[in-house]
PQR file of N, CA, C, O and H, with PARSE charges and radii, in Angstrom:
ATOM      1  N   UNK A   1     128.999 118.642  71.634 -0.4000 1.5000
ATOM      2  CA  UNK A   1     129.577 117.663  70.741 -0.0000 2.0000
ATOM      3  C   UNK A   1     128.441 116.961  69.990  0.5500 1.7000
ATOM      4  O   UNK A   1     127.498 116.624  70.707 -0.5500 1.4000
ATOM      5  N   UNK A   2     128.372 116.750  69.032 -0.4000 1.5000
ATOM      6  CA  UNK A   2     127.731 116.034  67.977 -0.0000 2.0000
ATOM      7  C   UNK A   2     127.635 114.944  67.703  0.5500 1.7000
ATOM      8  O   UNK A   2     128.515 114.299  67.131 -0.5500 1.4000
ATOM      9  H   UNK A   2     129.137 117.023  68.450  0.4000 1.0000
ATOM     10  N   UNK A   3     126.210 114.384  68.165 -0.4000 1.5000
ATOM     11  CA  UNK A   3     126.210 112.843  68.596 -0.0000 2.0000
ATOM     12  C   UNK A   3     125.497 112.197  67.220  0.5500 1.7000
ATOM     13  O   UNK A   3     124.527 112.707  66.658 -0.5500 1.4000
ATOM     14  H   UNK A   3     125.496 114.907  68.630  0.4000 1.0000
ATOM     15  N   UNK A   4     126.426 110.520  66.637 -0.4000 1.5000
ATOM     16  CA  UNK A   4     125.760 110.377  65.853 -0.0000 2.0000
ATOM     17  C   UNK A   4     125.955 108.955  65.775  0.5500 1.7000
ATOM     18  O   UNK A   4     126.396 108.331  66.740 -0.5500 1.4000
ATOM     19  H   UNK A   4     127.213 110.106  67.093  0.4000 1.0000
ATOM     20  N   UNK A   5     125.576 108.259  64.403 -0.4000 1.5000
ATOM     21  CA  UNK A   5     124.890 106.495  65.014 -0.0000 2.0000
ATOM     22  C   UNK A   5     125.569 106.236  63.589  0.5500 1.7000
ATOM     23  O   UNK A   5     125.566 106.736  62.463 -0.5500 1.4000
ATOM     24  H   UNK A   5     125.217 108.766  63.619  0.4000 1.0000
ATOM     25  N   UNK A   6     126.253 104.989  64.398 -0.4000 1.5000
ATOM     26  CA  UNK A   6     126.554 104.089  62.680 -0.0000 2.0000
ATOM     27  C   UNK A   6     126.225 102.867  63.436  0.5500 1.7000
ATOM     28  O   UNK A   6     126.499 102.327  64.507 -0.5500 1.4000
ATOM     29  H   UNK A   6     126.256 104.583  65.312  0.4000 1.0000
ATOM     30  N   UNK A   7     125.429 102.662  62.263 -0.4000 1.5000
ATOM     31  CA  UNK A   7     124.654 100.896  61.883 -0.0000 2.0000
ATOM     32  C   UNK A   7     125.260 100.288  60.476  0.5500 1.7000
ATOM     33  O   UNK A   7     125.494 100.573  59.301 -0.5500 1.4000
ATOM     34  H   UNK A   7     125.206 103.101  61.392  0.4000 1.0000
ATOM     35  N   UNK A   8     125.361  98.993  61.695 -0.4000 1.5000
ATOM     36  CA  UNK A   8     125.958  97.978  60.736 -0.0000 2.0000
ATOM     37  C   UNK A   8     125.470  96.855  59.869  0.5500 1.7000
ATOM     38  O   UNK A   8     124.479  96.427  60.462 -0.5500 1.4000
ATOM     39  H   UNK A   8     125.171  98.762  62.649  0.4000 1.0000
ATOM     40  N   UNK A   9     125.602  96.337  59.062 -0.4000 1.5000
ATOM     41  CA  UNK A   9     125.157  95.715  58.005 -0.0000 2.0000
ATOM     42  C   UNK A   9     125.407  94.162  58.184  0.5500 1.7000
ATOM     43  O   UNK A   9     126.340  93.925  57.416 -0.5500 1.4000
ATOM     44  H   UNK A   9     126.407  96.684  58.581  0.4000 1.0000
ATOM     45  N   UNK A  10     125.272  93.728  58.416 -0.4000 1.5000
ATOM     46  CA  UNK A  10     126.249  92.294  58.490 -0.0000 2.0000
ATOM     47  C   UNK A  10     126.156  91.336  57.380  0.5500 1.7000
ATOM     48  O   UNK A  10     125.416  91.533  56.416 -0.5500 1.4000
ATOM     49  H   UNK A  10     124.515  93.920  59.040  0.4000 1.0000
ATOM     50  N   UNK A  11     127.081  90.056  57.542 -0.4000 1.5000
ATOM     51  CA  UNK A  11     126.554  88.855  56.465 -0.0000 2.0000
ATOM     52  C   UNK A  11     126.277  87.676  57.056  0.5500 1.7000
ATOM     53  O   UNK A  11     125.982  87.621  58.250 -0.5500 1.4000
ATOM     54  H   UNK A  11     127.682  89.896  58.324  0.4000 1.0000
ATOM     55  N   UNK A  12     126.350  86.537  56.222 -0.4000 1.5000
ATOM     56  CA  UNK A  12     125.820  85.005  56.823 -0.0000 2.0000
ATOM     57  C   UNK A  12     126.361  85.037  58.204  0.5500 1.7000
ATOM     58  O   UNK A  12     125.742  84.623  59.184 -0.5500 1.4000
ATOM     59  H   UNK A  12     126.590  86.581  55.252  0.4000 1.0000
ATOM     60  N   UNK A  13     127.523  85.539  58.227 -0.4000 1.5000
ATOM     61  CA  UNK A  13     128.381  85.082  59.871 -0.0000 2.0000
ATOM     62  C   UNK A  13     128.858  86.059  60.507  0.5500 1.7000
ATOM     63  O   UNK A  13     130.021  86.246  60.864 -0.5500 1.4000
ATOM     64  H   UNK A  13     128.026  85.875  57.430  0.4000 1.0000
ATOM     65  N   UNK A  14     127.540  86.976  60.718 -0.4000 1.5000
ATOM     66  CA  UNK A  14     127.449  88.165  61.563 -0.0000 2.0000
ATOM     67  C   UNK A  14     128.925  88.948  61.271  0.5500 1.7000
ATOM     68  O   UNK A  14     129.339  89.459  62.312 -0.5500 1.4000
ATOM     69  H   UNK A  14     126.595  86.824  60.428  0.4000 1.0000
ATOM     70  N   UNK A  15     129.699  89.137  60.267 -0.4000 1.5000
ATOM     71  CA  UNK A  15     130.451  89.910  60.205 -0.0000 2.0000
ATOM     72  C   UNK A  15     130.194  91.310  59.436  0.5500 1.7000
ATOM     73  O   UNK A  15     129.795  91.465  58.282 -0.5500 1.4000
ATOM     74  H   UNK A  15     129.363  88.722  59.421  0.4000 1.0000
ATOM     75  N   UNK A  16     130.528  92.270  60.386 -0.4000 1.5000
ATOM     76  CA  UNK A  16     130.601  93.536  59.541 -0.0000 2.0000
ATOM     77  C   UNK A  16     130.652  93.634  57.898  0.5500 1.7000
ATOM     78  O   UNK A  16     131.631  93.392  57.191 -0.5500 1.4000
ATOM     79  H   UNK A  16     130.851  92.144  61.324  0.4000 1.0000
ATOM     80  N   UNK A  17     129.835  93.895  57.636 -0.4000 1.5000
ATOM     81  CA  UNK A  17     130.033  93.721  56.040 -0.0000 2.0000
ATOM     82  C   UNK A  17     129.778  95.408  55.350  0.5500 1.7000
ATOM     83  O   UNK A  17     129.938  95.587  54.143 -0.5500 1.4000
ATOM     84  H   UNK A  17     129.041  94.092  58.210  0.4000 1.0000
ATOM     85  N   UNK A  18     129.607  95.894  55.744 -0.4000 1.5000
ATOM     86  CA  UNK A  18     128.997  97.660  55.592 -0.0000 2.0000
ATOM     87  C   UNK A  18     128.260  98.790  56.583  0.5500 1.7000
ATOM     88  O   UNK A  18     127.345  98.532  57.366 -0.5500 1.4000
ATOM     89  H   UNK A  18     129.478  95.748  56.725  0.4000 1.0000
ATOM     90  N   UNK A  19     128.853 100.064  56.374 -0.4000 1.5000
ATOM     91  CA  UNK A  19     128.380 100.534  57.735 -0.0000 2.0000
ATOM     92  C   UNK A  19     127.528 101.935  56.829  0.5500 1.7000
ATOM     93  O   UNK A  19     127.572 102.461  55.717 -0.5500 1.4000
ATOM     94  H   UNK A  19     129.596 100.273  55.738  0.4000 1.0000
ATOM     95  N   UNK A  20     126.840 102.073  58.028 -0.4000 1.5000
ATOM     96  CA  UNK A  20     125.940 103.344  57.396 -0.0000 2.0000
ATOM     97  C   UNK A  20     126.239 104.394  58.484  0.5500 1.7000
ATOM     98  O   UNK A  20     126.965 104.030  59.410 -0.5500 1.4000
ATOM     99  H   UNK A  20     126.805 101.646  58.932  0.4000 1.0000
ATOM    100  N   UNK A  21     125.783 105.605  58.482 -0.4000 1.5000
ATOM    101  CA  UNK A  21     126.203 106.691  59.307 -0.0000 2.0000
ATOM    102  C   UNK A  21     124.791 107.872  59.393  0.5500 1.7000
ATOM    103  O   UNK A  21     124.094 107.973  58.383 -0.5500 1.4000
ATOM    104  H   UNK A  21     125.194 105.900  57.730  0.4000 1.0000
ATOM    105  N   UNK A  22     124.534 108.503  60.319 -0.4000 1.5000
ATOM    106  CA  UNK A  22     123.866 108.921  60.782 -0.0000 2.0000
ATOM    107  C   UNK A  22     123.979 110.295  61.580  0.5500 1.7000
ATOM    108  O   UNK A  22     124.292 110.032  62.742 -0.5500 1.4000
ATOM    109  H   UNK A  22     125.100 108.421  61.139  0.4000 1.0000
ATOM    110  N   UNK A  23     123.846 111.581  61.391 -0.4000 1.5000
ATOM    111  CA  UNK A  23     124.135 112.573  62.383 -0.0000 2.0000
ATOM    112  C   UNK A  23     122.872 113.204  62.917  0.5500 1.7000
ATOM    113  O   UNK A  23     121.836 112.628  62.584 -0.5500 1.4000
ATOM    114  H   UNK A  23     123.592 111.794  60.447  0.4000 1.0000
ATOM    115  N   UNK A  24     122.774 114.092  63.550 -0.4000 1.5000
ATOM    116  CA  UNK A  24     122.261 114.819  63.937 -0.0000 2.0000
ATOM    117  C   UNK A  24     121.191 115.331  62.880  0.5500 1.7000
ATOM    118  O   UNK A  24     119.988 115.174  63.091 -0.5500 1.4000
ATOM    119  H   UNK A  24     123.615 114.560  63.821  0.4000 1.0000
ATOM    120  N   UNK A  25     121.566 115.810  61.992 -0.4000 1.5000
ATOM    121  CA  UNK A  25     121.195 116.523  60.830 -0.0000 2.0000
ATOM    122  C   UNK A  25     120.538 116.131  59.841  0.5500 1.7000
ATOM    123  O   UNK A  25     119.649 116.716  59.223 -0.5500 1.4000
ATOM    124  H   UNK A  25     122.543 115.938  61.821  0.4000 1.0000
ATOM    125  N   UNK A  26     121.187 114.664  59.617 -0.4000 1.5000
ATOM    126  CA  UNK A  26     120.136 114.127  58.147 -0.0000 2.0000
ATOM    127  C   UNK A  26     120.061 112.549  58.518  0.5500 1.7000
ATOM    128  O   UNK A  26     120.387 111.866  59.489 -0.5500 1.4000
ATOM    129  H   UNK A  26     121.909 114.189  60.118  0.4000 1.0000
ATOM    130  N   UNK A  27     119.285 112.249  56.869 -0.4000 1.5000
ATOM    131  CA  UNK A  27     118.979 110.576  57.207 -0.0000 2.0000
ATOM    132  C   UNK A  27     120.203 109.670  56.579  0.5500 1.7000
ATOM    133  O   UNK A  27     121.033 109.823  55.682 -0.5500 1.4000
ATOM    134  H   UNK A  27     119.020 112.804  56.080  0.4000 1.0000
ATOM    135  N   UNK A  28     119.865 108.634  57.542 -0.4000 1.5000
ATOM    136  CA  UNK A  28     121.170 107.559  57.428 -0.0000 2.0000
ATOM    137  C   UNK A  28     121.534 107.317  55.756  0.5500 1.7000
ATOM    138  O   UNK A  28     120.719 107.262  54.836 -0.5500 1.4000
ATOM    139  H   UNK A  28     119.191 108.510  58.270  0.4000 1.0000
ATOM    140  N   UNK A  29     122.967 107.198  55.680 -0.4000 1.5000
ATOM    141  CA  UNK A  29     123.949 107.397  54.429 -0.0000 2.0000
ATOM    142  C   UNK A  29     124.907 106.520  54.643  0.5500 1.7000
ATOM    143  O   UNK A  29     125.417 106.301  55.742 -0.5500 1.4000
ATOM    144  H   UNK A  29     123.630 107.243  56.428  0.4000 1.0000
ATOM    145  N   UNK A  30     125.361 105.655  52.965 -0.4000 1.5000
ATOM    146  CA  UNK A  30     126.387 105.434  53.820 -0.0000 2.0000
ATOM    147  C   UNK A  30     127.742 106.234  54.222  0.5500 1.7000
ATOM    148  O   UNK A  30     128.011 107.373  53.842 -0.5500 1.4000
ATOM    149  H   UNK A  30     124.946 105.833  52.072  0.4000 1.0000
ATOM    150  N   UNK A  31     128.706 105.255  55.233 -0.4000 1.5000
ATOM    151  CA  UNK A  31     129.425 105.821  55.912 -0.0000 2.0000
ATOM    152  C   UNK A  31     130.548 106.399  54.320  0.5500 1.7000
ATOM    153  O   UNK A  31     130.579 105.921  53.186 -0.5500 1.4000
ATOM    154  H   UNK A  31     128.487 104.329  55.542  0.4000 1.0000
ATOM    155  N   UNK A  32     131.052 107.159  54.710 -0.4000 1.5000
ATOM    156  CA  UNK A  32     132.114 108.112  54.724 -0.0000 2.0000
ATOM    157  C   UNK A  32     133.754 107.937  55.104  0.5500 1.7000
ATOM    158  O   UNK A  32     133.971 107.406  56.193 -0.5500 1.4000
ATOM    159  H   UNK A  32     131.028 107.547  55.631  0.4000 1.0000
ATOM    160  N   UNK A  33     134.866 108.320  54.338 -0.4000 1.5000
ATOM    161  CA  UNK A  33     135.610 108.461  54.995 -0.0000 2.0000
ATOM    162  C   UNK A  33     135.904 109.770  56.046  0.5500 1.7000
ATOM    163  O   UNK A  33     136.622 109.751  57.045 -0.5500 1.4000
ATOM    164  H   UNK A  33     134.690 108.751  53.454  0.4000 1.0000
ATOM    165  N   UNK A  34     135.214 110.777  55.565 -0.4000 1.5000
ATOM    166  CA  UNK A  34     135.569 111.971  56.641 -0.0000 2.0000
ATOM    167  C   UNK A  34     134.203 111.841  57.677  0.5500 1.7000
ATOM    168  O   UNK A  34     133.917 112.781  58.418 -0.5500 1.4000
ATOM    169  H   UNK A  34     134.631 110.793  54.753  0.4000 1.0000
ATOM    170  N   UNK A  35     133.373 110.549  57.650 -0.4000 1.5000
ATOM    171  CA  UNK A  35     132.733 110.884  59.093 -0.0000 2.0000
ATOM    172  C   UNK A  35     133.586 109.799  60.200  0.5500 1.7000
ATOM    173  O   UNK A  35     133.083 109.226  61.167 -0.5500 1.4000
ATOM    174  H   UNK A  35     133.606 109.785  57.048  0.4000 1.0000
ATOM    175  N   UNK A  36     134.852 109.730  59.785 -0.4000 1.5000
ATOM    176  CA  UNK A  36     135.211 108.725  60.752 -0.0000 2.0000
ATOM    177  C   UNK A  36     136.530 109.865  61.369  0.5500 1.7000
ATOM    178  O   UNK A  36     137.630 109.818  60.819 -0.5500 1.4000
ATOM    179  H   UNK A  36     135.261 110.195  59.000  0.4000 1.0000
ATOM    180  N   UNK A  37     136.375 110.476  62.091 -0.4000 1.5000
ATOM    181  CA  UNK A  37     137.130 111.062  63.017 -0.0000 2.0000
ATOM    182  C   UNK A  37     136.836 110.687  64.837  0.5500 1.7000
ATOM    183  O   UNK A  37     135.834 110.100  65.245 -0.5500 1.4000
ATOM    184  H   UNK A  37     135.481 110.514  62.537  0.4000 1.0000
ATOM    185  N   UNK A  38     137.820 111.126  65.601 -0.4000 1.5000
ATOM    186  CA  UNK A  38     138.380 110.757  66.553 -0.0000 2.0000
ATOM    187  C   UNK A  38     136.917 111.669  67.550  0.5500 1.7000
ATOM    188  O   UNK A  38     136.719 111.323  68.714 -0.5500 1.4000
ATOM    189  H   UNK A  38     138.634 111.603  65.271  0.4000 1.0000
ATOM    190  N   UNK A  39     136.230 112.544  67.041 -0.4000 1.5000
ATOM    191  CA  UNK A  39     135.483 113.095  67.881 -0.0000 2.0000
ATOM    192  C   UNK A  39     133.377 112.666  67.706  0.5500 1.7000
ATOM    193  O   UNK A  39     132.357 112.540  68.383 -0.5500 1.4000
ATOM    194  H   UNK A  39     136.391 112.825  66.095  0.4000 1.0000
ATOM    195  N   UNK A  40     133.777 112.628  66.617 -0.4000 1.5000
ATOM    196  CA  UNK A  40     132.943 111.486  66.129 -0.0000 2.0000
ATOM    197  C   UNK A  40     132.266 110.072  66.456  0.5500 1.7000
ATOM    198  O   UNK A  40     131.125 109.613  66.511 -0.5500 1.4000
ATOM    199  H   UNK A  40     134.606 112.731  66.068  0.4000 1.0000
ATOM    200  N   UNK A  41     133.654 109.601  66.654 -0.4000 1.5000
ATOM    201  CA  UNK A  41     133.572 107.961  67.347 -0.0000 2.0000
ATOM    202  C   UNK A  41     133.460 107.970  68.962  0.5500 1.7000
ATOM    203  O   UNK A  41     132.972 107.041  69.605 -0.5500 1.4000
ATOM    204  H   UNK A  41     134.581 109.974  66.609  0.4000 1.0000
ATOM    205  N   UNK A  42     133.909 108.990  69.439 -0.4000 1.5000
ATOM    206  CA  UNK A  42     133.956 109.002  70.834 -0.0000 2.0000
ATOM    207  C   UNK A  42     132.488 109.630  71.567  0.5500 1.7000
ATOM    208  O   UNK A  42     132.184 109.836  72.742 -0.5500 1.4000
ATOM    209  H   UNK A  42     134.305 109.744  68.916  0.4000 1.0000
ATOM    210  N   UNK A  43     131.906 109.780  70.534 -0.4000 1.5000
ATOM    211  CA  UNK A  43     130.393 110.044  71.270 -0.0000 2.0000
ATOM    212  C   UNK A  43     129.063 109.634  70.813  0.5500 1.7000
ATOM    213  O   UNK A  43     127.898 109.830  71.157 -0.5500 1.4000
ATOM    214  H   UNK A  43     132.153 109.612  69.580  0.4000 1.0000
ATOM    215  N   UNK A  44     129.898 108.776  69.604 -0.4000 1.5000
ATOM    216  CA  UNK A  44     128.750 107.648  68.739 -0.0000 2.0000
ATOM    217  C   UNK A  44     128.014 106.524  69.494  0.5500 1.7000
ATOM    218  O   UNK A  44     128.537 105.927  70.435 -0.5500 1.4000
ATOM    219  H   UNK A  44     130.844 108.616  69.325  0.4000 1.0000
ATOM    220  N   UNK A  45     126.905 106.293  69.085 -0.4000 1.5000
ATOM    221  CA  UNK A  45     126.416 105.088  69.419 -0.0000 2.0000
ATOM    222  C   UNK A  45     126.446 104.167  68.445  0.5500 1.7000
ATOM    223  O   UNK A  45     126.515 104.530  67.270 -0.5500 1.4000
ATOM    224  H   UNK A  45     126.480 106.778  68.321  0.4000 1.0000
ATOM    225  N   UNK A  46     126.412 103.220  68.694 -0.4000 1.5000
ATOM    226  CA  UNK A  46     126.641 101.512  67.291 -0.0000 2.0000
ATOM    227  C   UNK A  46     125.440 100.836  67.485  0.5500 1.7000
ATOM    228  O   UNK A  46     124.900 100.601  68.566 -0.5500 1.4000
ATOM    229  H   UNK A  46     126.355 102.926  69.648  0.4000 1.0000
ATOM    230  N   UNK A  47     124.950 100.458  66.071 -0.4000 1.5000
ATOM    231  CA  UNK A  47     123.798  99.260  66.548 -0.0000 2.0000
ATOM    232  C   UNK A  47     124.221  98.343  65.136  0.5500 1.7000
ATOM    233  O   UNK A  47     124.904  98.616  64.149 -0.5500 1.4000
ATOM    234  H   UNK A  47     125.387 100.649  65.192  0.4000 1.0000
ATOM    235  N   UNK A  48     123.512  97.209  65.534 -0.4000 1.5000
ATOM    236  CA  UNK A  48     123.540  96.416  64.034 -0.0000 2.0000
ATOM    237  C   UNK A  48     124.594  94.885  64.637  0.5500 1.7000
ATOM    238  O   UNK A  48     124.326  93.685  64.581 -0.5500 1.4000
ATOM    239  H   UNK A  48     122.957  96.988  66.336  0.4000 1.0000
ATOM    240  N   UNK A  49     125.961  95.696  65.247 -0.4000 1.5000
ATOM    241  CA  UNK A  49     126.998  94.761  65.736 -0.0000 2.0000
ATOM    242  C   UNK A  49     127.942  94.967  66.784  0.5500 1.7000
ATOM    243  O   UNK A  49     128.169  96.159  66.577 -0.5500 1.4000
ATOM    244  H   UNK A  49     126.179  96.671  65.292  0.4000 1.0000
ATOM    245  N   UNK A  50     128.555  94.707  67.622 -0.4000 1.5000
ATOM    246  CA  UNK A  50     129.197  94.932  68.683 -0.0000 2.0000
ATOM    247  C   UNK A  50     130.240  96.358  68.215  0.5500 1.7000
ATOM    248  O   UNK A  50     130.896  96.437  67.177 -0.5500 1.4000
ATOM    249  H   UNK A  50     128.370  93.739  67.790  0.4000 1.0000
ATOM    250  N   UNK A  51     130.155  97.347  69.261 -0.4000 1.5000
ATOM    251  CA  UNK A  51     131.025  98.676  68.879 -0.0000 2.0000
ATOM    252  C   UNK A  51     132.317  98.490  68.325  0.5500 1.7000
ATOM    253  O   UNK A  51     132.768  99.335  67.551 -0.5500 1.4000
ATOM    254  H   UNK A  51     129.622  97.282  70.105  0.4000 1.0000
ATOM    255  N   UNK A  52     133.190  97.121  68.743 -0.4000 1.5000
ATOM    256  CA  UNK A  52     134.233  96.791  68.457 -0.0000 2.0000
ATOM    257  C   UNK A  52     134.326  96.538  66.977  0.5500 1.7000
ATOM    258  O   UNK A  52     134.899  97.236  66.140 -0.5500 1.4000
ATOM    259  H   UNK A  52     132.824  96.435  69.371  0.4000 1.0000
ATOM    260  N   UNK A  53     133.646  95.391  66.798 -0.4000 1.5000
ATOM    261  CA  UNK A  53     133.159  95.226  64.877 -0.0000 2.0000
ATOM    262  C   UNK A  53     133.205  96.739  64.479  0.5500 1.7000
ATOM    263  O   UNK A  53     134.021  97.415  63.852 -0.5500 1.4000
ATOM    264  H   UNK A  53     133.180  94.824  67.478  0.4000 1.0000
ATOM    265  N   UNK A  54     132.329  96.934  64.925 -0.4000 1.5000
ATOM    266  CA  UNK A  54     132.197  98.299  63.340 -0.0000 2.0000
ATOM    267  C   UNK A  54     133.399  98.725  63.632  0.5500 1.7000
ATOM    268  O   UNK A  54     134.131  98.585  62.651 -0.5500 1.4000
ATOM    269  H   UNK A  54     131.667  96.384  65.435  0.4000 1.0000
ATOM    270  N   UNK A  55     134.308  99.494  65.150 -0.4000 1.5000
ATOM    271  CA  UNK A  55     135.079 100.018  64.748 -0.0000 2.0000
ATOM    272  C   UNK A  55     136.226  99.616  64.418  0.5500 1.7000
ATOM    273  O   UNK A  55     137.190 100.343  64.177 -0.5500 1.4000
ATOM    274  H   UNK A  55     133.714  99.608  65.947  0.4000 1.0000
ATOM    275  N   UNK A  56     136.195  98.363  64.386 -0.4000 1.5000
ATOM    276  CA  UNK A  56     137.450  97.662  63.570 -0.0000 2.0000
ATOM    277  C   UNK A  56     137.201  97.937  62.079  0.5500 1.7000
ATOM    278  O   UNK A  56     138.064  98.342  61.300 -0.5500 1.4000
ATOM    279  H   UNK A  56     135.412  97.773  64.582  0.4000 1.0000
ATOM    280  N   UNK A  57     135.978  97.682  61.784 -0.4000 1.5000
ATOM    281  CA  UNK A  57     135.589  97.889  59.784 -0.0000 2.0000
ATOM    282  C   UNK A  57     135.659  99.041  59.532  0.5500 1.7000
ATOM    283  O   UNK A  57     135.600  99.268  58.324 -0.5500 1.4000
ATOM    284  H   UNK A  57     135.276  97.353  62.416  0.4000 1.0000
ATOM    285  N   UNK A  58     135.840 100.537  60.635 -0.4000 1.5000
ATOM    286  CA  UNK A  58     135.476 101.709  59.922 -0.0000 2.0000
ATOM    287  C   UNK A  58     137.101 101.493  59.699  0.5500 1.7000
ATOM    288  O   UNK A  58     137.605 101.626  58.584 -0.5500 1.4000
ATOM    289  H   UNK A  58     135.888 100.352  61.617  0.4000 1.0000
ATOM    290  N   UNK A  59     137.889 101.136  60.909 -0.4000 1.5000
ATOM    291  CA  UNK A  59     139.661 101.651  60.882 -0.0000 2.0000
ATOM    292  C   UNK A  59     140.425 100.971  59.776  0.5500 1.7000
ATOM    293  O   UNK A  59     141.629 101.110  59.561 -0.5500 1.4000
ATOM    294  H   UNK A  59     137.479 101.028  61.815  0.4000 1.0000
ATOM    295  N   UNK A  60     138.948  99.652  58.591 -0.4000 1.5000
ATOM    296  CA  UNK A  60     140.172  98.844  57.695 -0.0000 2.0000
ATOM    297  C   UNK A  60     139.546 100.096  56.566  0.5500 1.7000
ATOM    298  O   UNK A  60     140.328 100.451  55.685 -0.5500 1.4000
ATOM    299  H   UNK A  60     137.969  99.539  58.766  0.4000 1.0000
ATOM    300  N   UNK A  61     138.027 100.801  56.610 -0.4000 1.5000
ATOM    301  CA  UNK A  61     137.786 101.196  55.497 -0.0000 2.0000
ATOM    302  C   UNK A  61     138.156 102.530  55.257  0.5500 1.7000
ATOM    303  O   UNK A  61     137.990 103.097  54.177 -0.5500 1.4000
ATOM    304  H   UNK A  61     137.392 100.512  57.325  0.4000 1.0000
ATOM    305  N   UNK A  62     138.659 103.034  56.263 -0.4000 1.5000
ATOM    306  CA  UNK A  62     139.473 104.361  56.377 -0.0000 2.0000
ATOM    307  C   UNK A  62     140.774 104.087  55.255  0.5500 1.7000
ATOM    308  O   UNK A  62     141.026 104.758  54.254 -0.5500 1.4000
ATOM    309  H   UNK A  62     138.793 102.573  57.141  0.4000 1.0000
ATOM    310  N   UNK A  63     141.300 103.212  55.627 -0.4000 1.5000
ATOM    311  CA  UNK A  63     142.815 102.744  56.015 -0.0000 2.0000
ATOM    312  C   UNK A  63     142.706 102.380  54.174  0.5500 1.7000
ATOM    313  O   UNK A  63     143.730 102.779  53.620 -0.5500 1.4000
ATOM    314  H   UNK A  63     141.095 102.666  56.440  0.4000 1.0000
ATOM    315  N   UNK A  64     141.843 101.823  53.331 -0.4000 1.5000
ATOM    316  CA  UNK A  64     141.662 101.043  52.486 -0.0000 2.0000
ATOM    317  C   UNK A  64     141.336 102.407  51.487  0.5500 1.7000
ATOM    318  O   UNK A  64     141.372 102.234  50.268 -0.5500 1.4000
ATOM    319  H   UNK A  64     141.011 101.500  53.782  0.4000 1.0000
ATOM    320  N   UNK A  65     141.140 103.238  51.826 -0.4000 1.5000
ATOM    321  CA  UNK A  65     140.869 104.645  50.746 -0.0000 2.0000
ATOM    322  C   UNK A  65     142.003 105.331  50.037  0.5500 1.7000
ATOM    323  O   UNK A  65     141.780 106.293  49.303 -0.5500 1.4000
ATOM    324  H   UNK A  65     141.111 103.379  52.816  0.4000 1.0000
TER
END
């Protein structure tokens, strides 16, 4: 499985404000709607903001496309 890193961006009040994405393969980009799948997230690591944050911001910026 294909392990990969989204870092988060934040603002004045530590809220998720933008996420970047990261695989195996190349250098950090930002995030994507097709890097947000179910196999993806389940073997990601998070930095920047609590795993919960980002994955609350990836599920509004999915949702928002």
């Amino acid at each position: 499985m294909e392990k990969c890193l989204f870092v988060a961006e934040t603002d004045d009040s530590n809220a998720v404000s933008h996420v970047w994405f990261r695989n195996e393969q190349g250098l950090p980009r930002p995030v994507q709607p097709r890097d947000v799948t179910p196999d993806l997230l389940s073997n990601a690591e998070f930095f920047g903001a609590p795993a919960e944050s980002i994955s609350a911001w990836l599920e509004r910026f999915v949702r928002d496309q």
